[in-house]
KETI-858221 format. One record per residue (C-alpha): residue number from 0; chain; x, y, z negated. Coordinates in steps of 0.5 Angstrom, whole numbers, always signed. Each point is the difference from the previous one (the first is absolute). Last residue first. Layout:
<rs>
R   lumfi   kedren       X       Y       Z
R     NUM        A       X       Y       Z
...
</rs>
This chain:
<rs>
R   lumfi   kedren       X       Y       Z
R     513        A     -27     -59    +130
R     512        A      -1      -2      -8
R     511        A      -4      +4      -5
R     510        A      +5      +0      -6
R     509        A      +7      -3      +4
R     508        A      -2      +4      +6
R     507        A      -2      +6      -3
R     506        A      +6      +0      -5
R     505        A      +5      +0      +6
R     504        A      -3      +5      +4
R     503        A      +0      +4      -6
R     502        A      +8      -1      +0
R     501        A      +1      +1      +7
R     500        A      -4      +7      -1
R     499        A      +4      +3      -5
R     498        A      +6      +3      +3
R     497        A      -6      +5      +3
R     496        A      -4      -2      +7
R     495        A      -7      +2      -3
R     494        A      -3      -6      +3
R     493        A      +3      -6      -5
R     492        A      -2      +5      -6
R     491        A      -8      +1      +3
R     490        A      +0      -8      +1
R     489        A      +2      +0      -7
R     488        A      -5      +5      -3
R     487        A      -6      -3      +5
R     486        A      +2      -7      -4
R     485        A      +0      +2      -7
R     484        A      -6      +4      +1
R     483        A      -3      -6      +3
R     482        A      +1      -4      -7
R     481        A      -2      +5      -5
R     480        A      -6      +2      +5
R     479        A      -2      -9      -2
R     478        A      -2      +2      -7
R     477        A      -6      +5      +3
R     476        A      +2      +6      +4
R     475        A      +5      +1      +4
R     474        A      -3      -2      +6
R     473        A      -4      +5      +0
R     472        A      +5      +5      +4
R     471        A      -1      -4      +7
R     470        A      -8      +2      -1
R     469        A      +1      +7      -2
R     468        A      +6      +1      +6
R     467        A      -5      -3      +5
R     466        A      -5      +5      -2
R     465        A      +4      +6      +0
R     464        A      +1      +3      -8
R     463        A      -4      +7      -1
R     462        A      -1      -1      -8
R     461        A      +6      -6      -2
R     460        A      -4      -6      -3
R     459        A      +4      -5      +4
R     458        A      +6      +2      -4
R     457        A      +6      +5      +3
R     456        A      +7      -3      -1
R     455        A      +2      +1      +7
R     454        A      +7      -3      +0
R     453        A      +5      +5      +1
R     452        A      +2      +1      -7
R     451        A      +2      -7      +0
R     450        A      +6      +2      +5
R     449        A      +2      +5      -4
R     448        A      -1      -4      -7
R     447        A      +5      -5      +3
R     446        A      +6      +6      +2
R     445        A      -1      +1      -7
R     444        A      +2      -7      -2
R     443        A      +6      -1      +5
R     442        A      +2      +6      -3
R     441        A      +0      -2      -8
R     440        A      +2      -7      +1
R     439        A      +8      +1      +0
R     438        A      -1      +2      -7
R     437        A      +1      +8      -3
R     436        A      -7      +2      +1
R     435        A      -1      -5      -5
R     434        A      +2      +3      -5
R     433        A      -5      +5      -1
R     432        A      -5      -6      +0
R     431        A      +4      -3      -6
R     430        A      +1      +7      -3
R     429        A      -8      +2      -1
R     428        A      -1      -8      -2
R     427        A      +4      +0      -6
R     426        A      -1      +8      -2
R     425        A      -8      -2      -1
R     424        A      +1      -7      -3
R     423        A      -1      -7      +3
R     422        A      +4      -3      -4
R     421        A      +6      -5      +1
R     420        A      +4      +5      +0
R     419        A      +1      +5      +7
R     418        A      +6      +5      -2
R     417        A      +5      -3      +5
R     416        A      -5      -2      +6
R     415        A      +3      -6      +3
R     414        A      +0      -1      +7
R     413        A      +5      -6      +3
R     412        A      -6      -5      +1
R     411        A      -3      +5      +5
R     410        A      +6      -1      +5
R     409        A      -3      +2      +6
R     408        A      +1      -6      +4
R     407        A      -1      -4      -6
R     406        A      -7      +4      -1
R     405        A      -2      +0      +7
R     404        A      -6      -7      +0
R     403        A      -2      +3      -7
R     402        A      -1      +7      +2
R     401        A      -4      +1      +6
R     400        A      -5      -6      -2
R     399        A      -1      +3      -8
R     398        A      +0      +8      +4
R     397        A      -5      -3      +5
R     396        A      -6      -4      -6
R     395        A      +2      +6      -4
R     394        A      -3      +5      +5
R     393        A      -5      -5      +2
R     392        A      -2      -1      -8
R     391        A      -1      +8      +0
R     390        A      -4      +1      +6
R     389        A      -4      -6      -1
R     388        A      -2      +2      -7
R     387        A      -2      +7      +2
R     386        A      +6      +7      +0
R     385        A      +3      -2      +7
R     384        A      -7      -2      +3
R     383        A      +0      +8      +0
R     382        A      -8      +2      +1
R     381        A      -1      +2      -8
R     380        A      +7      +4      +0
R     379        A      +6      -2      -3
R     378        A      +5      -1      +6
R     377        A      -3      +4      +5
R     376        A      -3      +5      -4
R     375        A      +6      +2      -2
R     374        A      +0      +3      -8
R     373        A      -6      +0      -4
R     372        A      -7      +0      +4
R     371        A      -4      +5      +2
R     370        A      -7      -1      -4
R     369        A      -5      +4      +5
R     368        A      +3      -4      +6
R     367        A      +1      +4      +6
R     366        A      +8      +1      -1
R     365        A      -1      -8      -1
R     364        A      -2      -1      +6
R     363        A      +6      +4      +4
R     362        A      +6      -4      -5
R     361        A      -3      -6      +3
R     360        A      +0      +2      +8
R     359        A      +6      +3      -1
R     358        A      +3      -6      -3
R     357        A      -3      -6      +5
R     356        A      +1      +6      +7
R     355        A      +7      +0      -3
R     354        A      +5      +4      -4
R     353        A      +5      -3      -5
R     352        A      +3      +4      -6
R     351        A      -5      -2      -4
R     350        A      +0      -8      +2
R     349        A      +7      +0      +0
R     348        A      +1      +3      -8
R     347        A      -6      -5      -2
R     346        A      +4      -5      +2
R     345        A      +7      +2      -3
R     344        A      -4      +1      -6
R     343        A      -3      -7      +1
R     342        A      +7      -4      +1
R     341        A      +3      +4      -6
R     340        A      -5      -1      -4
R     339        A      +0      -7      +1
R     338        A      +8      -1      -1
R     337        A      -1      +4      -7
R     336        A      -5      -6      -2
R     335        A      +4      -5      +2
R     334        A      +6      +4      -2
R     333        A      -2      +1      -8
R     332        A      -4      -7      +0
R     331        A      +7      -4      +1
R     330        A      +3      -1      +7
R     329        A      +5      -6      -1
R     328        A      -2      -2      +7
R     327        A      -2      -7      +1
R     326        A      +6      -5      +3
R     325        A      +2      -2      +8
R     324        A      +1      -6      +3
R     323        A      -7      -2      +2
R     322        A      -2      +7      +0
R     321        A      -2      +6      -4
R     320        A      -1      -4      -6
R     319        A      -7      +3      -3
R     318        A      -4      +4      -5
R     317        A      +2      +7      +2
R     316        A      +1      +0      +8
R     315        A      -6      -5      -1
R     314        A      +1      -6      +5
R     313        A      -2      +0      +8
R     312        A      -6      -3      +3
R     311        A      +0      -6      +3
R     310        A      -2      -5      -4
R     309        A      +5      -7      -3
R     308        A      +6      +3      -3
R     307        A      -5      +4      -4
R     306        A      +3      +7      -2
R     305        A      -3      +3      -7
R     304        A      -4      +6      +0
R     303        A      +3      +7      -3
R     302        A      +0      +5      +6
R     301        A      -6      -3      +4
R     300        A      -6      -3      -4
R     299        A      +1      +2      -7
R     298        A      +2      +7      +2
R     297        A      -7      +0      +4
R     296        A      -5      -4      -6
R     295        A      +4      +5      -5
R     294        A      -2      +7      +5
R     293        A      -7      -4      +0
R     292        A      +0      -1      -8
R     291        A      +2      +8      +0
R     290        A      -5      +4      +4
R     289        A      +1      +3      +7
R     288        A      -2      +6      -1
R     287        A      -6      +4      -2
R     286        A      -4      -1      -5
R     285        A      -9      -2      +2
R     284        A      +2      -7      -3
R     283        A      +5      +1      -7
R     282        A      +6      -5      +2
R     281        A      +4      +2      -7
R     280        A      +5      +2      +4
R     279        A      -2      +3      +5
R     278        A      +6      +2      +4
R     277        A      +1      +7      +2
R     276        A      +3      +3      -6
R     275        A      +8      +0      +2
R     274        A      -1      -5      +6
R     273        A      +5      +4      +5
R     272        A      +4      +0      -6
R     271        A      +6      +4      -2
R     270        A      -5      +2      -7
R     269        A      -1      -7      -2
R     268        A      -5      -3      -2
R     267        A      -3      -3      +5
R     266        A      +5      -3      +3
R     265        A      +3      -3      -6
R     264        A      -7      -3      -3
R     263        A      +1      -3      +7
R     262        A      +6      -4      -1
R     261        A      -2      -2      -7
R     260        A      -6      -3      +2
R     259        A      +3      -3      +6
R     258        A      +6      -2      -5
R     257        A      -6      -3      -4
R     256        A      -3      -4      +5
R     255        A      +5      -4      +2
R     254        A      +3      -1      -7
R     253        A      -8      -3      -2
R     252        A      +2      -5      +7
R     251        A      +6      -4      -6
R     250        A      -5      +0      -6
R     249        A      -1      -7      +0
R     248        A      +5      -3      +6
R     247        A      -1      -2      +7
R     246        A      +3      +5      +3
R     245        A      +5      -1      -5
R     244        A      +3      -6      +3
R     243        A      +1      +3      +6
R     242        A      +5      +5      -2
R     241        A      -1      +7      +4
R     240        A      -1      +4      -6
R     239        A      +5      -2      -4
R     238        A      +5      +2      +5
R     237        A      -1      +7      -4
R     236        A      +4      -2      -6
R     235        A      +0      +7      -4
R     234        A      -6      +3      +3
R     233        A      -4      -8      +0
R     232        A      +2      +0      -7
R     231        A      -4      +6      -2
R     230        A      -6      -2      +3
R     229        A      +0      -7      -3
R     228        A      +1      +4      -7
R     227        A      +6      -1      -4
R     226        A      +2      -6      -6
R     225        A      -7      -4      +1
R     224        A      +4      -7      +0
R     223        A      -2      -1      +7
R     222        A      +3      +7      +2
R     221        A      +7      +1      -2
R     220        A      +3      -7      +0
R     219        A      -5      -4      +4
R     218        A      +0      +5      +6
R     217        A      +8      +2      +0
R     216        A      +1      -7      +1
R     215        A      -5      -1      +5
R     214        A      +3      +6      +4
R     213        A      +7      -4      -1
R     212        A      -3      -6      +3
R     211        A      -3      +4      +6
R     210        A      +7      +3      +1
R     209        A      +4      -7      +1
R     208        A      +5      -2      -7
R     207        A      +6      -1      +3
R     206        A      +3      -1      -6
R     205        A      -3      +2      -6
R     204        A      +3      +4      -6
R     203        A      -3      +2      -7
R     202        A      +6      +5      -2
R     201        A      +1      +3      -8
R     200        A      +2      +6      +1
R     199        A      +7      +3      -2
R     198        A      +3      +7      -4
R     197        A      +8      -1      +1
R     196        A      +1      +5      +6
R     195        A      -4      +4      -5
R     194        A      -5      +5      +3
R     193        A      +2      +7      +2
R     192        A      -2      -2      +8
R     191        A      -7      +0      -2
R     190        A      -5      -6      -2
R     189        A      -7      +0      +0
R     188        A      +0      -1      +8
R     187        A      +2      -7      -2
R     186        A      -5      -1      -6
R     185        A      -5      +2      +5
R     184        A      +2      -5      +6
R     183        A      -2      -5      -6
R     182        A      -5      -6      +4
R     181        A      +2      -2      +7
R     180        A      +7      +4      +1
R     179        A      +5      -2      +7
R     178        A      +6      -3      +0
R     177        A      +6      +1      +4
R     176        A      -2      +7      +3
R     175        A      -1      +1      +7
R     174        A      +5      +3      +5
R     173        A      +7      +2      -3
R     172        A      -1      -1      -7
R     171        A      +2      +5      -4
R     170        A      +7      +1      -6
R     169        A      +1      +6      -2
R     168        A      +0      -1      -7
R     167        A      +4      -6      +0
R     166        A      -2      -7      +0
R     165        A      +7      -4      -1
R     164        A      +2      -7      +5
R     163        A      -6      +3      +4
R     162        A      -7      -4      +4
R     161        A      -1      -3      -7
R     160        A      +0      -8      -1
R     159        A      -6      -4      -4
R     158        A      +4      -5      -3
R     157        A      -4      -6      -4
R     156        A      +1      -3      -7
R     155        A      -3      -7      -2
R     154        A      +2      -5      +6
R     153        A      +3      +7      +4
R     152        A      -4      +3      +6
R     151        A      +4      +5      +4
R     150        A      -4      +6      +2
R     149        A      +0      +6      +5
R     148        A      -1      +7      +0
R     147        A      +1      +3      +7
R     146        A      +3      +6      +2
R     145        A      +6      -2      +5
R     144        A      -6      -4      +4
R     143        A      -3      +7      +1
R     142        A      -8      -1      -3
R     141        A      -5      -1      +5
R     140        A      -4      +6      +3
R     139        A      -6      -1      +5
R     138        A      -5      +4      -6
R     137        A      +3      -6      -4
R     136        A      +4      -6      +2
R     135        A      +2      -7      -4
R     134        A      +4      -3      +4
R     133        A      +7      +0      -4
R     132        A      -4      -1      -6
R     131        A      -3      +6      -5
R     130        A      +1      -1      -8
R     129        A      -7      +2      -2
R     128        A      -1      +3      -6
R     127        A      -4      +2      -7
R     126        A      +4      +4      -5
R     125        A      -1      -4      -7
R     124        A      -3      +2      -6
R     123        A      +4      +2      -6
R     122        A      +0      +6      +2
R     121        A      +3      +5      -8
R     120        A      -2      +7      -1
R     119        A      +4      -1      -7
R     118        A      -3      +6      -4
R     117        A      -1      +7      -2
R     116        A      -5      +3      -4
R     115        A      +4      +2      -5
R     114        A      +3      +5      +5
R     113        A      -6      +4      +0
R     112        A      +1      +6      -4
R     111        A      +8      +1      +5
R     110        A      -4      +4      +5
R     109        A      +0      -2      +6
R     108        A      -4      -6      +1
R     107        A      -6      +5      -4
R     106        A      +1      +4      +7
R     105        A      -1      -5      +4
R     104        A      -7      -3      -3
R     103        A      +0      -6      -4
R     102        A      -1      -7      +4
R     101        A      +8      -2      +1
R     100        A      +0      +1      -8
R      99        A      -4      -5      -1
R      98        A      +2      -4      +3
R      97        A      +8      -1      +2
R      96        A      +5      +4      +1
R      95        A      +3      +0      +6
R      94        A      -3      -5      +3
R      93        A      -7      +2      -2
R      92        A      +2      +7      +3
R      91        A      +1      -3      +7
R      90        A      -6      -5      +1
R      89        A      -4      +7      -2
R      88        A      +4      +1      +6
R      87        A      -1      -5      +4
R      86        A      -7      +0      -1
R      85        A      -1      +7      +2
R      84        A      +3      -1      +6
R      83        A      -5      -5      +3
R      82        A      +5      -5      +5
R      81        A      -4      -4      +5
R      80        A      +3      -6      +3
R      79        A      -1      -4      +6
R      78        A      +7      -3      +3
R      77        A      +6      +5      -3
R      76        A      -1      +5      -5
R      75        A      +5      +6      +2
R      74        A      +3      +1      +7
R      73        A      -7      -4      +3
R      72        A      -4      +5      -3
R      71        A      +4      +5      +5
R      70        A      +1      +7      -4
R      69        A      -3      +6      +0
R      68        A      +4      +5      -3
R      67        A      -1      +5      -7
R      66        A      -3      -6      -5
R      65        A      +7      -4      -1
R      64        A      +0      -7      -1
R      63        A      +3      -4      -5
R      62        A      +3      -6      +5
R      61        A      -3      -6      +1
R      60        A      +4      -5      +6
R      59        A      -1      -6      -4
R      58        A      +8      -1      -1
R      57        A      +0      +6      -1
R      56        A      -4      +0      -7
R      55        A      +2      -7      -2
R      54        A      +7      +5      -1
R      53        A      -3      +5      -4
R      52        A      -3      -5      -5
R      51        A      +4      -5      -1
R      50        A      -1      -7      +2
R      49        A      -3      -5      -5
R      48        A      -1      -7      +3
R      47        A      -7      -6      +1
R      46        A      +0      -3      +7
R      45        A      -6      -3      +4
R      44        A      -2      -7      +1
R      43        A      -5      -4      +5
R      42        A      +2      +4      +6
R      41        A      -5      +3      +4
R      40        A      -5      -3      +5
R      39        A      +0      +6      +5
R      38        A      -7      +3      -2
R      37        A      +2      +7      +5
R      36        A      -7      -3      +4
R      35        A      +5      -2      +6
R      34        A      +4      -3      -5
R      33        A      -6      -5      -3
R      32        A      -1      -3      -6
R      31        A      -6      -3      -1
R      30        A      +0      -3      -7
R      29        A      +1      -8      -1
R      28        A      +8      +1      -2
R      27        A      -3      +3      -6
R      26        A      -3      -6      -3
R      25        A      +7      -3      -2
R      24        A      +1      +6      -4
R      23        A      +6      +5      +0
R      22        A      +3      +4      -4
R      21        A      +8      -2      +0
R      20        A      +5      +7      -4
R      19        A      +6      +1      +2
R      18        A      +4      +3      -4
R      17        A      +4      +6      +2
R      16        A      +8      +2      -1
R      15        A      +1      +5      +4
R      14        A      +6      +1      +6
R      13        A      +4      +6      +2
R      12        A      +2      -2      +7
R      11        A      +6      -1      +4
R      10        A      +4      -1      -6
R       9        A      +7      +2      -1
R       8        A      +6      -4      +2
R       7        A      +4      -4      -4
R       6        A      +7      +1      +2
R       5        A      +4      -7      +0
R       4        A      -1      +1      +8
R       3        A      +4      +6      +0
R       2        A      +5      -1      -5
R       1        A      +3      -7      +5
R       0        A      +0      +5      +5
</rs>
């Protein structure tokens, strides 16, 4: 017995020298912290250590992904991260071998002419992380209490104490990771399993740190000194787009107005669209279609607004946190726009195969016209209202309303579309809105553009409308149509009787009241 307790037993936690680094100013406490914000008043130290590389990757919860699966954002980034393949890999390269060997094609990396360009592809630059609390919960997760990192602060060393005796390769945290990236998470990714077990990373460390203070941290670091466009950022840090503090800021609606500028590029362009070569886009008068600064004023006032605690109307499902405990989807340009053209395509598809006195009776006008129009009359004819300024901004104003108050019960956080970059390329934005399919949004949305189909979208300028019909028709003309189409769409959802009625009938009250 007397040997046992002479035994020295091992540790519980690995443990890491840190230095603690004070940074705080007494004006600092006049700033409005507030929790309810995500603006918890932070700690006036953070830590300074190293960490190997492969472990500071569990431990965040960022594994190298494979493009062959779909996988859930969540099991891969943590809170609000996007992840552009192609920057890890050049990432990847460089730490092999250094620039500019790490910039050549492969083919020259391979042969053995090149080898004089090698060098050491040193990251002095520390990795960004937050050490989660007990407390803290993201996406109504909290880190299991066997998983914590904590910290024990010294007079001049302090101790930051990992959740294992001895990292293994196999080691995962069982809920949430311990930490959680702000600025670096393309280093990480950079980084297989054939890296050195010894190969470390100098670590920037917070304790605590609230999200809206990591999203402030990331602006400063990568946007204030003009290192990445703004529109870029808002992709790899999309809490960016709900803070506050940006709206007021230089530059920040230009963001707004550029991703609707994109987005509808998109779906004119492309060949999957509803919209391919249906929108004006230089705005020509006498043109057809609906033109491009008014699809930007729709996306801009629907899908990408900013939500404002005080107003009843919902948030933007692209540019808003999705309740008051929820975060803003990670959705880059890829699905924003793929999403859409889902959601059209799906709509498009409904109104062809619908058949009703409003469908019949525009596909039989347009038989009579002498310039019949491409495709179903019913949808893109010159007496839809779906293809006019107010059609279309009441179509998005419902797939905005629908989607932002159902995007935790259908998951839509968890929808990553592997292939789709940063960028809003061609094959990006075809594979995300193929993917889709596979989300739990999928049916409920189409069983949506069902219900809408059954709305009568014929204009006030319809031939052979009854006199009534024309009158009750003219309110959709003018500013205050969008206002009205909005209304007599959720009524007619709240009508149908589909698992989206009480859902319409809510966002009535809460826009339009009783």
């Amino acid at each position: 017995m007397a040997q046992d307790k002479d035994k020295k037993q091992a540790p519980l936690h690995r443990q890491l020298p840190a230095l603690r680094v004070k940074q705080w100013q007494d004006g600092w406490d006049e700033i409005d912290f507030n929790s309810d914000e995500r603006r918890s008043k932070p700690m006036p130290f953070f830590y300074q250590m190293s960490i190997p590389a492969i472990e500071l990757r569990s431990l965040c919860g960022i594994y190298r992904r494979s493009t062959k699966t779909l996988r859930s954002r969540s099991d891969d980034t943590g809170i609000q991260r996007q992840h552009d393949i192609d920057r890890s890999n050049e990432i990847s390269r460089f730490v092999d071998y250094g620039y500019p060997w790490s910039t050549i094609s492969k083919a020259k990396r391979q042969s053995e002419e090149y080898d004089d360009l090698r060098k050491p592809g040193w990251l002095p630059t520390a990795i960004v992380v937050n050490i989660l609390t007990a407390s803290d919960k993201r996406r109504g997760q909290r880190v299991a209490e066997a998983d914590l990192v904590t910290v024990e602060d010294g007079d001049t060393i302090s101790k930051v104490l990992l959740p294992y005796s001895e990292w293994v390769p196999e080691w995962t945290a069982s809920k949430l990771p311990p930490l959680e990236v702000i600025d670096g998470q393309h280093r990480l990714f950079a980084f297989g399993d054939d890296i050195a077990d010894d190969f470390e990373l100098p670590v920037v460390a917070f304790l605590g740190l609230d999200i809206s203070w990591q999203a402030y941290l990331f602006y400063t670091i990568n946007i204030k000194p003009k290192r990445i466009n703004p529109s870029l950022a808002f992709d790899l840090y999309p809490l960016l787009r709900s803070e506050d503090w940006l709206e007021r800021a230089e530059g920040h609606s230009v963001y707004r107005e550029t991703r609707a500028q994109e987005v509808t590029e998109v779906l004119w362009s492309h060949k999957r669209s509803p919209w391919f070569d249906r929108i004006n886009m230089l705005g020509e008068r006498g043109e057809e279609g609906v033109s491009q600064s008014a699809w930007i004023r729709s996306i801009m006032a629907t899908l990408i607004k900013p939500w404002n605690q005080r107003g009843k109307n919902t948030g933007g499902l692209f540019g808003s946190r999705l309740g008051d405990n929820e975060e803003v989807l990670g959705w880059n340009r890829a699905q924003q726009a793929g999403f859409l053209i889902f959601c059209w395509n799906e709509f498009a598809t409904a109104v062809e195969e619908h058949k009703s006195d409003w469908t019949r009776s525009l596909r039989t006008i347009d038989k009579a016209r002498s310039k019949q129009t491409e495709g179903d009359a019913a949808f893109f004819g010159p007496y839809s209202l779906i293809a006019t300024d107010q059609g279309v901004r009441g179509f998005l104003q419902i797939v905005n309303d629908v989607t932002y108050f159902s995007a935790s019960k259908w998951n839509l956080g968890d929808w990553y579309s592997e292939n789709s970059s940063t960028s809003a390329d061609i094959d990006a934005v075809s594979q995300a809105a193929g993917s889709f399919e596979k989300t739990e949004a999928a049916e409920p949305l189409k069983g949506l553009m069902r219900t809408l189909a059954f709305f009568d979208w014929r204009t006030s300028a319809t031939p052979d409308l009854d006199e009534k019909l024309r009158r009750q028709k003219l309110v959709f003309r003018g500013s205050g149509g969008y206002k009205e189409l909005r209304l007599q769409l959720l009524e007619h959802i709240e009508k149908s009787g589909s698992d989206l009625s009480p859902l319409a009938a809510k966002v009535r009250i809460q826009v339009f009241g009783e």
